[in-house]
Backbone bond lengths (Angstrom), bond angles and torsions (degrees), N, CA, C in turn:
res aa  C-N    CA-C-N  psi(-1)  N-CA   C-N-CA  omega(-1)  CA-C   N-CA-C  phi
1 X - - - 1.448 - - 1.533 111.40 -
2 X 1.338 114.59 -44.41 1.496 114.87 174.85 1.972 115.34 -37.44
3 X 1.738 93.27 -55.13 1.403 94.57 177.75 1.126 123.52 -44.30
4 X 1.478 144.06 -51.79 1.445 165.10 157.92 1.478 90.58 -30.29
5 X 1.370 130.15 -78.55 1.545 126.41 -167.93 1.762 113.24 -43.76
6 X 1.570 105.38 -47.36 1.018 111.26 -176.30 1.598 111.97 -66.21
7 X 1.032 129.75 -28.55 1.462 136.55 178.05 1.738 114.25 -73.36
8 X 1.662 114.96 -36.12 0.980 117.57 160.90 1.618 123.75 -80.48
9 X 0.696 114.66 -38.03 1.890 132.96 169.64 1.687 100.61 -34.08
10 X 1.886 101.86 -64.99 1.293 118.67 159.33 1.214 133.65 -46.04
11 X 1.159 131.46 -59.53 1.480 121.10 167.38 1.242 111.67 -63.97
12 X 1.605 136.66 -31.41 1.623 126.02 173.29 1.762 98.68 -67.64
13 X 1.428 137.31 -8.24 1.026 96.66 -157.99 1.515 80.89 -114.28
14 X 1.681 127.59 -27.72 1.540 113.35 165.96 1.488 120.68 -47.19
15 X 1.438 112.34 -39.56 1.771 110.50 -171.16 1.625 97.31 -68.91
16 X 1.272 114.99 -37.18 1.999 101.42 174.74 1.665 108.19 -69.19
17 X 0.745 122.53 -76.51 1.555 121.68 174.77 1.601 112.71 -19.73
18 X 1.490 126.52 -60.58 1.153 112.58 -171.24 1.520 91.76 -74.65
19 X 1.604 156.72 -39.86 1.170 129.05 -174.74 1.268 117.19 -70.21
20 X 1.207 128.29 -20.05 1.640 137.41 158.01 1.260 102.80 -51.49
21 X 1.694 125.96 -60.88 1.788 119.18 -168.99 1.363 109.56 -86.09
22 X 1.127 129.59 -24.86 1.779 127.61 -150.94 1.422 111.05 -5.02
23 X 1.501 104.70 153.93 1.487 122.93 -146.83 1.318 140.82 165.46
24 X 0.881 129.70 101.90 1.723 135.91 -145.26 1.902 105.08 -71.29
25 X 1.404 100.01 -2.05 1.436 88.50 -178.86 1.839 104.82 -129.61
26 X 1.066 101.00 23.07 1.488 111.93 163.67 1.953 122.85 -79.58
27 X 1.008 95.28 136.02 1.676 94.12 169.76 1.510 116.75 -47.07
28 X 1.319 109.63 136.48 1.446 97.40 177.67 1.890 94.33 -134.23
29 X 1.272 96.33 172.68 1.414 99.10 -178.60 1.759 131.55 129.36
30 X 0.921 170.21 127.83 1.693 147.99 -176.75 1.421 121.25 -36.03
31 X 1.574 106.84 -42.27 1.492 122.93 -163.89 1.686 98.67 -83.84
32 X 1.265 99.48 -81.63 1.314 101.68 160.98 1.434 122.92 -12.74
33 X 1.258 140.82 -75.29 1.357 153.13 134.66 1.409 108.32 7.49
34 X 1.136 117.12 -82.32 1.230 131.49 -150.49 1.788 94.59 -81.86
35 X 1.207 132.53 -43.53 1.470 140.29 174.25 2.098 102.90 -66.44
36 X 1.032 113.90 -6.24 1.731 115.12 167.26 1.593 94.09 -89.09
37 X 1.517 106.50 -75.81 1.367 104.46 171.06 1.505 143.21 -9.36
38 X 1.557 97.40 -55.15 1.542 110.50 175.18 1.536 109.40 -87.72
39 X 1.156 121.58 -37.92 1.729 104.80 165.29 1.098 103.69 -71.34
40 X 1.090 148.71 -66.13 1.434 142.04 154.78 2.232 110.79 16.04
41 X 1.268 83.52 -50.59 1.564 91.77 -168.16 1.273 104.38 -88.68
42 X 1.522 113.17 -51.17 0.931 118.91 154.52 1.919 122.98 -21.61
43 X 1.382 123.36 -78.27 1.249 129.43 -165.10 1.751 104.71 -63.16
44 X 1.505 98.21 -23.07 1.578 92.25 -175.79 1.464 107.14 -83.62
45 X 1.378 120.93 -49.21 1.695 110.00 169.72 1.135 115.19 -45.64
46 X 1.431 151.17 -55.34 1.176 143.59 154.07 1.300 136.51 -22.22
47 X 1.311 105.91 -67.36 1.570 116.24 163.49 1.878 108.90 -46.50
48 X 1.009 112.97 -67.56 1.553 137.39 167.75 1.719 102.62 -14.62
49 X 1.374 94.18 -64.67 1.597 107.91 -178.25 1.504 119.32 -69.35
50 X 1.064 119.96 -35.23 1.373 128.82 -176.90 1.463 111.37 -76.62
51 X 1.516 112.29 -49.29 1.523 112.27 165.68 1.835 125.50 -63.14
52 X 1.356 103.74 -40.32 1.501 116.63 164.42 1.253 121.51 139.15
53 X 1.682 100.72 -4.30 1.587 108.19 -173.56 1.605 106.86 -49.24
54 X 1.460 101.29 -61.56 1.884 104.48 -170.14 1.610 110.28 -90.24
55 X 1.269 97.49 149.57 1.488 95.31 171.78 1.732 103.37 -84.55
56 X 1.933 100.47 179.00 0.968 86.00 172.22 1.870 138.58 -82.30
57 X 0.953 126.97 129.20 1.296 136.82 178.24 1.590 97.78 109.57
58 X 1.123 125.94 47.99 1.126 118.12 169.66 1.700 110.28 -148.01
59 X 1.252 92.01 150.95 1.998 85.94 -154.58 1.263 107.44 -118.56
60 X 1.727 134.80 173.78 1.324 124.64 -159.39 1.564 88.74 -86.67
61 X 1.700 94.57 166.49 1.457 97.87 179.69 1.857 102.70 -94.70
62 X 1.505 115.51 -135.34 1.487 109.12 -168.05 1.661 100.38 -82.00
63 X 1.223 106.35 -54.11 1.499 110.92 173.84 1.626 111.40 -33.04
64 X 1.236 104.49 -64.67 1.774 102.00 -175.44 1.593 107.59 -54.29
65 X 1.112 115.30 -63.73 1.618 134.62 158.88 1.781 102.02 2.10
66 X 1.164 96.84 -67.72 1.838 125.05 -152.21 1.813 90.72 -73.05
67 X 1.313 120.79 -58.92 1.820 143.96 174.01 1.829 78.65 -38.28
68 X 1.770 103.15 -95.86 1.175 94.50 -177.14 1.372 150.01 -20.90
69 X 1.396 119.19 -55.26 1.416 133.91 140.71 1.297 120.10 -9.89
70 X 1.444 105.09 -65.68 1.758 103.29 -156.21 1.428 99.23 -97.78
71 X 1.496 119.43 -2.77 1.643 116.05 161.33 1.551 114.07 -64.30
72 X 1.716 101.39 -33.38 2.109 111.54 -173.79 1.460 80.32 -77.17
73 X 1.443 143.30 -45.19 0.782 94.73 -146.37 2.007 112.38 -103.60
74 X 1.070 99.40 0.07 1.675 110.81 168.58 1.644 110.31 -64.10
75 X 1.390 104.62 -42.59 1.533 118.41 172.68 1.690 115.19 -51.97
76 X 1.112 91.92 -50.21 1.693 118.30 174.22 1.623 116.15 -32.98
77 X 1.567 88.66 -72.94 1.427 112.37 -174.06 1.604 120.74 -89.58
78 X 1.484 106.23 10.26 1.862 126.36 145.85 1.168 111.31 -74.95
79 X 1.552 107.69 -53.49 1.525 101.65 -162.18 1.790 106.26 -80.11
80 X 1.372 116.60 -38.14 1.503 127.30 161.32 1.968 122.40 -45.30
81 X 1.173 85.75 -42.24 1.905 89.35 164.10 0.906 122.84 -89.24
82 X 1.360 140.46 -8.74 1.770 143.81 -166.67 1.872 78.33 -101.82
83 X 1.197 128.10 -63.80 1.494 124.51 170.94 1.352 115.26 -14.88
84 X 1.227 106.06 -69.69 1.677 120.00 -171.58 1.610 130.01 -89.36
85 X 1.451 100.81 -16.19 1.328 92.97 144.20 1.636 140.29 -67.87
86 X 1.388 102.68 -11.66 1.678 107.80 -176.33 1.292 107.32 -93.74
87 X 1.040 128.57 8.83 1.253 138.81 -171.49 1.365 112.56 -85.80
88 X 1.637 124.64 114.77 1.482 140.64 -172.23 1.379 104.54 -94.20
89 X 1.380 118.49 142.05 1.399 136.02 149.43 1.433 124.19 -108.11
């Protein structure tokens, strides 16, 4: 059951993030979405843990989730624009 939460957790916390960043070189899509989301949660439990916020086995909630999120996805749209600027016609 956790998995399911985490998948929804994820897509609520990708659909805030991209309306927080909007951006023509962001992932778009359900899957997409929902796979920002979950690293999203991902990077924040981690981070979380390492600094001291979470203990261990305990994971960010939506807020961290959402933080997380829009860190993948600022990261995203660095590495997605440094791409497309080199781009010749």
């Amino acid at each position: 059951m956790s998995i399911i939460w985490t998948i929804i957790i994820g897509f609520i916390a990708g659909i805030i993030a991209k309306l927080i960043m909007p951006g023509r070189n962001e992932p778009s899509g359900f899957i997409l979405t929902t796979l920002l989301g979950i690293v999203g949660a991902v990077v924040a439990t981690y981070l979380g843990q390492a600094i001291g916020w979470y203990r261990a086995g305990e994971g960010a909630g939506l807020i961290g989730s959402i933080v997380g999120a829009i860190v993948v996805l600022f990261i995203y749209g660095m590495i997605a624009g440094r791409r497309s600027t080199h781009t010749t016609y």
